[in-house]
C-alpha positions as CSV (number, residue, x, y, z in Angstrom):
1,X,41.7,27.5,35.2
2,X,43.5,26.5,31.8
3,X,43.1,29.2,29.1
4,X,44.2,28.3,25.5
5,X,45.4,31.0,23.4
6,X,46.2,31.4,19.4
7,X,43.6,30.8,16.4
8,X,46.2,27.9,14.8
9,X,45.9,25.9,18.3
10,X,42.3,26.0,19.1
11,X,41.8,25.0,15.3
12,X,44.1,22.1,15.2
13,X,43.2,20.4,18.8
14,X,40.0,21.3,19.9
15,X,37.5,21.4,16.8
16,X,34.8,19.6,18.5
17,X,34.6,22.6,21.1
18,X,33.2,25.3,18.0
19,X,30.3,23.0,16.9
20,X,27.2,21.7,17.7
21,X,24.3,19.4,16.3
22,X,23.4,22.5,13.6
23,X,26.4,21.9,11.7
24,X,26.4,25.8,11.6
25,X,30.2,27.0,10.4
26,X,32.5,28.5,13.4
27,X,34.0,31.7,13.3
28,X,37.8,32.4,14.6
29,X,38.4,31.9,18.5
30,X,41.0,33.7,20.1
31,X,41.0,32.0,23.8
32,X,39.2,29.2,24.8
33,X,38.6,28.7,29.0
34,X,37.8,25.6,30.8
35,X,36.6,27.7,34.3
36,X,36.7,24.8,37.6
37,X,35.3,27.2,39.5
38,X,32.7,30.1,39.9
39,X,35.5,32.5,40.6
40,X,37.1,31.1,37.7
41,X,34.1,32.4,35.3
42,X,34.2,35.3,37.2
43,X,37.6,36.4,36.3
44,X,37.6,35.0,32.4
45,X,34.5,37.1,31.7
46,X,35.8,40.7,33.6
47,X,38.9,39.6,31.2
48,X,36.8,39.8,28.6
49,X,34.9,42.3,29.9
50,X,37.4,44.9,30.1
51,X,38.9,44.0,26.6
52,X,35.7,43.8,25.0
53,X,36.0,40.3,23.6
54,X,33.1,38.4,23.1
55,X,32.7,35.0,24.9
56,X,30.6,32.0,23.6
57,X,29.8,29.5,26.6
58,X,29.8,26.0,25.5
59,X,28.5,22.8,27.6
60,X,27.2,19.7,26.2
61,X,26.8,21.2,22.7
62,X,24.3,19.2,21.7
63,X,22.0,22.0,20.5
64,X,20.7,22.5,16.8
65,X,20.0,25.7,16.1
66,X,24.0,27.4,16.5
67,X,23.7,28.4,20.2
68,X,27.0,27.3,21.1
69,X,29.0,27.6,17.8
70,X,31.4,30.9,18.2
71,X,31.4,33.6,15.7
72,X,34.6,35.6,17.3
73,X,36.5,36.3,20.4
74,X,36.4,33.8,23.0
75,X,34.6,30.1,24.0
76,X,34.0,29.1,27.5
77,X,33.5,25.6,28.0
78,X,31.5,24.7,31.6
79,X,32.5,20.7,31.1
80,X,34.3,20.7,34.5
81,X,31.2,22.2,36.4
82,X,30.0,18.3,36.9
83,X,29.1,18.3,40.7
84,X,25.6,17.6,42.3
85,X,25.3,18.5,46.1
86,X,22.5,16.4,47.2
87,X,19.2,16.6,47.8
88,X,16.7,18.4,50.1
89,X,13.5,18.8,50.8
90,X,11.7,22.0,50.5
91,X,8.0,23.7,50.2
92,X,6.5,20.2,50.2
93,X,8.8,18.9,47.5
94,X,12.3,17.6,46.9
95,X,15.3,19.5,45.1
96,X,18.5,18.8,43.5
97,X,21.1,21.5,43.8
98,X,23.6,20.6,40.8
99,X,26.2,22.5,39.0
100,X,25.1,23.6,35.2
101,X,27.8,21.2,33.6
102,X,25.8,17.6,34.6
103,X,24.1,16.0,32.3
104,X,20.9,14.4,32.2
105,X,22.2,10.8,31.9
106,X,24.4,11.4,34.8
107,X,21.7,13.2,36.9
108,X,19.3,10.1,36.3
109,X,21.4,7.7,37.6
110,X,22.2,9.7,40.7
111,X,18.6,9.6,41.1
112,X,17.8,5.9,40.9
113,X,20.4,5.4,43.3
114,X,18.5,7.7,45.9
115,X,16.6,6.2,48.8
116,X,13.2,9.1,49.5
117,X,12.4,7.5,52.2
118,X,11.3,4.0,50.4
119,X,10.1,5.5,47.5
120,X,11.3,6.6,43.6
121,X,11.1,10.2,42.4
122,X,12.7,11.6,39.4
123,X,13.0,14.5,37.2
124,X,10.7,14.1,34.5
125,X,12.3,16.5,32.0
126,X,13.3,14.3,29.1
127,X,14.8,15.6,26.3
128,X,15.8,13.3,23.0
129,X,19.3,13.9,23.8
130,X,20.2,12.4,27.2
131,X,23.7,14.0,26.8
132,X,22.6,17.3,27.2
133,X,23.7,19.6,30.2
134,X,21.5,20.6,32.6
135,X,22.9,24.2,32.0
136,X,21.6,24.0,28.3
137,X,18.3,22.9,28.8
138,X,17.7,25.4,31.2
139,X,19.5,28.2,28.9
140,X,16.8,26.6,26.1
141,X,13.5,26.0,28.4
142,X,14.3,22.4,26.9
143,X,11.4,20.5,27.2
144,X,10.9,16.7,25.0
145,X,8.8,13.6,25.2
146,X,7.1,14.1,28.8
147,X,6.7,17.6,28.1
148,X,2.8,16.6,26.8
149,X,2.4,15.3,31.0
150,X,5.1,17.6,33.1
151,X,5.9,20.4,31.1
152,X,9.5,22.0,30.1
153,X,12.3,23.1,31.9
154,X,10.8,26.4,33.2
155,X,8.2,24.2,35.5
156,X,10.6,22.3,37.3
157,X,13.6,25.4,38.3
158,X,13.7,26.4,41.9
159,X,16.7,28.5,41.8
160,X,19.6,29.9,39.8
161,X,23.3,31.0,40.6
162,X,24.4,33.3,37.0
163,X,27.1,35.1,36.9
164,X,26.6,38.3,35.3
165,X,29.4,39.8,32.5
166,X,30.7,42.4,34.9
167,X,31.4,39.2,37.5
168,X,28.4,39.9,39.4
169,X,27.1,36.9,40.9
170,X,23.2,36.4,41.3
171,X,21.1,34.0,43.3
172,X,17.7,33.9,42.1
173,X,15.3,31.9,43.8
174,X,11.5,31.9,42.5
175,X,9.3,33.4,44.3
176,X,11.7,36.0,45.7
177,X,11.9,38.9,43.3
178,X,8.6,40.2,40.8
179,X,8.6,42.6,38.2
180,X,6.1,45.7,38.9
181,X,4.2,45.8,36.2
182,X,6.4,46.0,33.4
183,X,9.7,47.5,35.9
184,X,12.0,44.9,37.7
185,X,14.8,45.8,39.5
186,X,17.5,43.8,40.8
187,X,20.1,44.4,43.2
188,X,23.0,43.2,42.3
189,X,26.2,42.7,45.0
190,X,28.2,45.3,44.5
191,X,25.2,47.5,45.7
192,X,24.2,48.3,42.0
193,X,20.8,48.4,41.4
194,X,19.7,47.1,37.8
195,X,16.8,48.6,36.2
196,X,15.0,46.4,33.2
197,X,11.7,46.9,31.0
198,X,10.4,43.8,30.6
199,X,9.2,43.8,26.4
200,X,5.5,43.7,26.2
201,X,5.0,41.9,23.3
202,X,2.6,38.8,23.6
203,X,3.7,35.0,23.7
204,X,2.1,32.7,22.1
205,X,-0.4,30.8,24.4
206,X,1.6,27.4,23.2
207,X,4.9,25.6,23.9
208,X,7.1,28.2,23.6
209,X,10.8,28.5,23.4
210,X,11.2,31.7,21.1
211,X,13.2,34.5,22.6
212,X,12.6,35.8,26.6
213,X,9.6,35.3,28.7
214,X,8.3,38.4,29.0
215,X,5.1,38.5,31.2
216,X,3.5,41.5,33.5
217,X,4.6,41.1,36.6
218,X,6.9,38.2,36.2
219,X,9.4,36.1,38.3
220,X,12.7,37.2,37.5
221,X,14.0,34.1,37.5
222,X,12.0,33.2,34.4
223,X,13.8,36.3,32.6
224,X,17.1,34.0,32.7
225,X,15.4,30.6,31.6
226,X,15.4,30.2,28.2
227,X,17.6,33.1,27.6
228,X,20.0,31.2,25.8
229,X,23.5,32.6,28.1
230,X,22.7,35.9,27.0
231,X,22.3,37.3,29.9
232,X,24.6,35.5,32.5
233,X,26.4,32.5,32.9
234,X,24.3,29.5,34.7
235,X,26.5,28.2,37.3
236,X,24.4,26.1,39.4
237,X,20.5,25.3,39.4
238,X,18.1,23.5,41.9
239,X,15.6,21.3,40.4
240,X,12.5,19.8,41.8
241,X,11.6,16.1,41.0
242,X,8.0,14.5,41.1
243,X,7.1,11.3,42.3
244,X,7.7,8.4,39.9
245,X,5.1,6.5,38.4
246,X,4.6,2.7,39.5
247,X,4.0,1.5,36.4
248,X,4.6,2.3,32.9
249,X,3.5,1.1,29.4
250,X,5.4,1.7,26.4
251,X,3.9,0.9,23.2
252,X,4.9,1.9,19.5
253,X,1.7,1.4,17.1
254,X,2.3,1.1,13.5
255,X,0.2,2.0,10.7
256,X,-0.5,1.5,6.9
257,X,-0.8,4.8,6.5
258,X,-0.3,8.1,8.0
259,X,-4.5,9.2,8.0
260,X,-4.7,5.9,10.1
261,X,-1.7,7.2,12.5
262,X,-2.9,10.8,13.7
263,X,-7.0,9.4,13.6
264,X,-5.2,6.5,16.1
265,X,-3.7,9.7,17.9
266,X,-6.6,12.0,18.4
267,X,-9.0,9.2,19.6
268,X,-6.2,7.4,22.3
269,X,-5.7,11.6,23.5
270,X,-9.1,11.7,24.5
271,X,-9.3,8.1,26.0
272,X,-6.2,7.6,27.7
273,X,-6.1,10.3,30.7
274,X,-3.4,8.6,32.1
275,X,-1.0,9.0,29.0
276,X,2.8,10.4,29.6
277,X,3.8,10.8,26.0
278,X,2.6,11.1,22.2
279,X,4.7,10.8,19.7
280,X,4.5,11.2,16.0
281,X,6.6,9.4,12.7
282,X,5.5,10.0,9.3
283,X,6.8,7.9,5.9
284,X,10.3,9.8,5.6
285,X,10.8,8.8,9.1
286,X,10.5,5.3,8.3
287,X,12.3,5.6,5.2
288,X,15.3,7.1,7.5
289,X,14.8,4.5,9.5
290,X,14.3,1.1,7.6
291,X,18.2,1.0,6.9
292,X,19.0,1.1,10.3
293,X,16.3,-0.9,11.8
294,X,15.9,-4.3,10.3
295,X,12.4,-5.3,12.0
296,X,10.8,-2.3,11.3
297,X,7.5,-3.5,9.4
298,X,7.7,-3.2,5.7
299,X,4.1,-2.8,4.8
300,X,3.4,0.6,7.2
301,X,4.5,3.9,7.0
302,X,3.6,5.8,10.1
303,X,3.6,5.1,13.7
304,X,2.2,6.1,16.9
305,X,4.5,5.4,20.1
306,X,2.8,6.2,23.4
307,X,3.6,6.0,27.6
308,X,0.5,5.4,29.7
309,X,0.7,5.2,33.3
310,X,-1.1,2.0,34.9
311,X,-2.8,0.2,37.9
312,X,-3.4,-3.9,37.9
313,X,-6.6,-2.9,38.6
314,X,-7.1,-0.8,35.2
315,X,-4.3,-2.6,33.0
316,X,-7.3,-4.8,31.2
317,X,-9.7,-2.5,30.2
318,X,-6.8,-0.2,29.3
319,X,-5.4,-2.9,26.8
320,X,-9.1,-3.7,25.3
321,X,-9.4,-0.1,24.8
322,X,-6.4,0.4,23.2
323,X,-6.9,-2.6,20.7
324,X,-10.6,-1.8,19.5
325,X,-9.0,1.9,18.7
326,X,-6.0,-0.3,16.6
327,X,-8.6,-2.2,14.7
328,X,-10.4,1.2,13.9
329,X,-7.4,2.3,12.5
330,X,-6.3,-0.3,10.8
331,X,-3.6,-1.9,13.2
332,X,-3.8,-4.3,15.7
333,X,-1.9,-5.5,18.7
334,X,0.2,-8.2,16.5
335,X,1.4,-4.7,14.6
336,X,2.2,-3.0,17.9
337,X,5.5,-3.4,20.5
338,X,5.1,-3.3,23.3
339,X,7.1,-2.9,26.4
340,X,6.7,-3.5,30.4
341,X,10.2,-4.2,31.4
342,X,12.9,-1.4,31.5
343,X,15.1,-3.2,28.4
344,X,12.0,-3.3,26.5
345,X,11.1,0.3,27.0
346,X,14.5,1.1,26.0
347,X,14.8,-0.5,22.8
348,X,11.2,1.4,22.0
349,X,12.3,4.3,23.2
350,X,15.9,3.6,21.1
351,X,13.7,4.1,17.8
352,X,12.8,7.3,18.5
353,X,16.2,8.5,19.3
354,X,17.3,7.0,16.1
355,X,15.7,9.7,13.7
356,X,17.0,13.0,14.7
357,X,20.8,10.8,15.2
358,X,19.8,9.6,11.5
359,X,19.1,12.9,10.4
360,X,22.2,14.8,11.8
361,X,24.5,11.6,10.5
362,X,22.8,12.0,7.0
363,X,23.2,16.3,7.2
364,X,26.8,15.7,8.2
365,X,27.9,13.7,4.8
366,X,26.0,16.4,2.8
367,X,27.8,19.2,4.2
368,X,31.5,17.3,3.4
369,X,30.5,18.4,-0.1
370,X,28.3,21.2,0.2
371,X,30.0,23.3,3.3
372,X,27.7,26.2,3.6
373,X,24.7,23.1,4.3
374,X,23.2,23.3,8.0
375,X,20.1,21.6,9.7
376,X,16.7,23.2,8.7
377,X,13.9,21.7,10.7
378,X,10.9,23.6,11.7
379,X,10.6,23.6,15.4
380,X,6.7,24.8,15.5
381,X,4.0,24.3,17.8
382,X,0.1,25.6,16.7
383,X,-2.6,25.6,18.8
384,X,-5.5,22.5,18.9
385,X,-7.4,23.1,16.7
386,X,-5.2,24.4,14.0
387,X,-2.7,21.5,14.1
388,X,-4.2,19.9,11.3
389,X,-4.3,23.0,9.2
390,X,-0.7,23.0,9.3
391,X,0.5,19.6,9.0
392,X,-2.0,19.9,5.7
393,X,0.4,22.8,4.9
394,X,3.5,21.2,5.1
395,X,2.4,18.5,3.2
396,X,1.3,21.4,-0.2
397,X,4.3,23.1,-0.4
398,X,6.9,19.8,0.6
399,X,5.0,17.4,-1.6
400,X,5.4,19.2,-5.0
401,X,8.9,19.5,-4.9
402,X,10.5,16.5,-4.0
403,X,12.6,17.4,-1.3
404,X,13.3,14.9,1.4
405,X,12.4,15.0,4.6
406,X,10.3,13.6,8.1
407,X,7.7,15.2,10.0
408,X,8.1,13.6,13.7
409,X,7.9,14.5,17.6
410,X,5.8,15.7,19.5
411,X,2.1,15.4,18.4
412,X,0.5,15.2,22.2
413,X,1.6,18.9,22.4
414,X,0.7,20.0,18.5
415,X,4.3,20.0,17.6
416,X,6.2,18.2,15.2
417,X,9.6,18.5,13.9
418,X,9.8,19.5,10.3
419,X,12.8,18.4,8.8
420,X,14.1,19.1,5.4
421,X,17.5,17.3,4.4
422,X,18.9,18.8,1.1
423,X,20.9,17.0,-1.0
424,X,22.8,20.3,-2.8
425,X,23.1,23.8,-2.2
426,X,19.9,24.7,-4.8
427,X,17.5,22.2,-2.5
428,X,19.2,24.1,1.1
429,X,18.3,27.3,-0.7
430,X,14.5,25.7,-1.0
431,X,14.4,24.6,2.1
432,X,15.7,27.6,4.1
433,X,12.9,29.4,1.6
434,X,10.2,27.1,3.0
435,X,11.1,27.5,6.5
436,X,10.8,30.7,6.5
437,X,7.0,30.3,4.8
438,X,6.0,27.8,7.5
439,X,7.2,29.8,10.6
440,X,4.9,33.2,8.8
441,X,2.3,30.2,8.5
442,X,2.5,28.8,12.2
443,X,2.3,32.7,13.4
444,X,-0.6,33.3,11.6
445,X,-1.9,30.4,12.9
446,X,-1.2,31.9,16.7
447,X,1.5,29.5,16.7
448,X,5.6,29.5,17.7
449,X,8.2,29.4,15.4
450,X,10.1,27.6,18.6
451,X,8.4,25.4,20.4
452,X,11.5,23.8,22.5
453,X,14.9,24.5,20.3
454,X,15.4,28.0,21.0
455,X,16.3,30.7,18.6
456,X,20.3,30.6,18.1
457,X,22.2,31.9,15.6
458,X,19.9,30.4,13.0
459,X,16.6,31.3,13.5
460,X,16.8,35.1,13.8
461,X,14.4,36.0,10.6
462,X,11.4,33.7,12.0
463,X,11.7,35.2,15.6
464,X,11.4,38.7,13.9
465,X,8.1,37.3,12.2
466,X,6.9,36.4,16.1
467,X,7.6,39.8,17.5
468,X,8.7,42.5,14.8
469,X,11.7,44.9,14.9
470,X,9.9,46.3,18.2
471,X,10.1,42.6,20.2
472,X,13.7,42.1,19.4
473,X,14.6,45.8,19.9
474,X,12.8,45.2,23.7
475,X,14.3,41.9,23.9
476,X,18.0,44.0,23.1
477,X,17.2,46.7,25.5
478,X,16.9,44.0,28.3
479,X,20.3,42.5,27.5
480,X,22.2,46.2,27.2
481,X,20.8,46.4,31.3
482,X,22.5,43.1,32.5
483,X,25.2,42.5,29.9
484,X,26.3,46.2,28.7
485,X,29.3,45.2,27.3
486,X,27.1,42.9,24.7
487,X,29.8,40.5,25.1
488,X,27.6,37.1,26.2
489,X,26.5,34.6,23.3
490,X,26.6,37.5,21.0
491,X,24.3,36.6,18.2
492,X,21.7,34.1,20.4
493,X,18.6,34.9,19.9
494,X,18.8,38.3,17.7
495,X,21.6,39.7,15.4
496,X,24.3,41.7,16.6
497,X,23.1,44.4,14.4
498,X,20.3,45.2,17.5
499,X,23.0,45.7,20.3
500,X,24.7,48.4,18.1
């Protein structure tokens, strides 16, 4: 395992390894690992362990809310944990056991190159960033585009190897071990037995990525997915996959205006029962956008872009649906792309990729000037029926003063992304000011204040709206079992101030 050592080194050669897409500023690092093995992450953390240093784990870093951005101590980075074992079938379904360091780019190819017996499965967990490691979307609960058809993260893990901070090693497999009640024990290998209160506090009966699952009688495997490496190390995971689709439709909609758009949206939801994805771009999106993307149109402002799963059979009266609904809305086919072919789903797909890449690109030249600058974007999901309450609210408080920003994503599941991009420090003040009025807003509305981001290091405040003092004292409690040290991803999730 290669250890690096000294502030003045990390700083100078490895700069890229105490960042991620948050642009949150890094603390000092005294060591940073690169671990090849499980034994490897063993040893590194009873290091730190017995010295009581704390250790950020890094992997793809593509995160935006400060996960993997160190404060002190040490960084682990899980890069070299890149091997996928094969596949297997199980309980009626097949499994990928990979190690946490793969990404999602590499695991989709390895796919498409599988033979299941003549026909194509796949993972359908798609997340904007293809980059990503499977370790950090299970760490997140990521979830993305086909999340509105397949869920997140959570739906598709079968089994987890985390390494605890004392170098314990767990295999969790679902099914295996329940909580009794509120009471879960685990036995750990050493012969220790680990006794945790699960918090009682009530999710949000949306998608959810906002601090641990917490459920009565619960799988403990859910307890370490979505806990954002504060609780153990992911090492390896084992993934179902679903059977792919024959045949897929892209098409990306465009409107004059953004009424036309979400009317477009709420009509083709109830019509389209075969329907993969929704997603959602408003004017600033465009306006991100139109520099970038040449052919964009230059008389709409909004946009619908949808997947819908077809048969020859039903393709036609699909497509005549689909049109009438344009026409209602003020579109039509001629102002919609469409796409059958993989390169042409791609190039669709490429659009929506574009704006958060636009965004982060625009946030990263603000904060050469203005270093104190980092993302603000409202991850929030609202139930049905109050989605339009709250896009109305956005639009009252954002419209007044002039800041600039997109509201895009993921309108099948009532959750957009709210994003703010200040120009100074006075507008990040606003915005952080605002963000912190929506997440009370989205609450009150029996709402998240993370629908698929996670908490990190920046969202502490709006998880406290979500669950008081009590939730995150619970939420602490649960981490002083497994971790009592407090050394793992110190400042995920809560502040360190609740593990004193």
């Amino acid at each position: 395992m290669r250890i690096i050592e000294g502030k003045a080194n990390i700083i100078s050669g490895f700069l890229t390894y105490l960042q991620d897409e948050s642009k949150l500023s890094f603390g000092d690092v005294e060591y940073l690992a690169f671990p090849e093995n499980e034994n490897d992450v063993c040893e590194f953390l009873k290091f730190c362990c017995n010295k009581n240093i704390p250790v950020t784990i890094s992997n793809g870093k593509t995160g935006v809310v400060g996960g993997a951005v160190p404060i002190a101590g040490a960084l682990m980075s899980l890069e070299k944990f890149n091997k996928i074992f094969g596949v297997r079938k199980s309980g009626g379904e097949y499994r990928v056991r990979l190690e946490s360091g793969v990404s999602l780019d590499e695991f989709y190819k390895f796919l498409e190159n599988e033979n299941f017996s003549g026909e194509k499965y796949f993972y359908p967990v798609d997340v904007t960033e293809s980059t990503a490691k499977i370790g950090g979307t299970v760490s997140t609960n990521a979830s993305g585009e086909r999340s509105f058809k397949y869920g997140p993260t959570r739906n598709w893990v079968r089994s987890l190897r985390v390494v605890l901070s004392d170098g314990n090693v767990l295999l969790i497999e679902r099914g295996k071990i329940f909580a009794d009640g509120y009471d879960l024990e685990i036995k750990l290998p050493d012969g220790s037995i680990k006794k945790i209160k699960i918090p009682q506090y009530k999710m949000p009966s949306v998608k959810n990525a906002a601090g641990y699952y917490a459920k009565k009688n619960m799988d403990l495997i859910d307890l370490f997915i979505g806990s954002e490496g504060t609780l153990g190390v992911l090492t390896e995971v084992e993934l179902a996959l679903t059977k792919k689709p024959e045949n897929i439709m892209t098409l990306l909609a465009f409107f004059p205006q953004e009424q036309n758009a979400m009317n477009f949206f709420f009509e083709c939801k109830q019509m389209l029962t075969s329907a993969v994805v929704f997603e959602y771009f408003d004017t600033g999106a465009f306006e991100l956008l139109r520099p970038k993307i040449a052919d964009l149109p230059s008389d709409k402002n909004a946009a619908i872009f949808f997947e819908i799963e077809y048969t020859d059979d039903n393709l036609g009266n699909t497509m005549s649906a689909i049109e009438e609904l344009l026409k209602k809305n003020n579109s039509s086919m001629d102002n919609t792309w469409g796409g059958f072919e993989k390169k042409d789903i791609e190039k669709i797909r490429q659009i929506r990729h574009a704006i958060p890449e636009t965004i982060n690109e625009t946030l990263a030249r603000t904060k050469q000037k203005y270093p104190a600058i980092h993302k603000i974007s409202a991850d929030i999901a609202v139930p049905a029926e109050k989605f339009l309450e709250m896009i109305s609210y956005y639009k009252s408080k954002l419209e007044p003063i002039k800041l600039q920003n997109t509201i895009f994503g993921h309108i099948g599941e009532n959750h957009l992304h709210m994003n703010i991009l200040p120009r100074n420090n006075e507008e990040f003040l606003k915005a952080k000011e605002l963000h912190l009025d929506f997440a009370k807003k989205a609450v009150l509305l029996g709402g998240t204040v993370s629908a698929e981001h996670g908490i990190g290091k920046i969202k502490h405040q709006y998880l406290e709206i979500m669950y008081g003092k009590e939730g995150i004292k619970q939420m602490a409690a649960v981490k002083k079992v497994l971790d009592p040290e407090c050394i793992l991803n110190r400042g995920n999730i809560f502040p360190e101030s609740f593990l004193d």
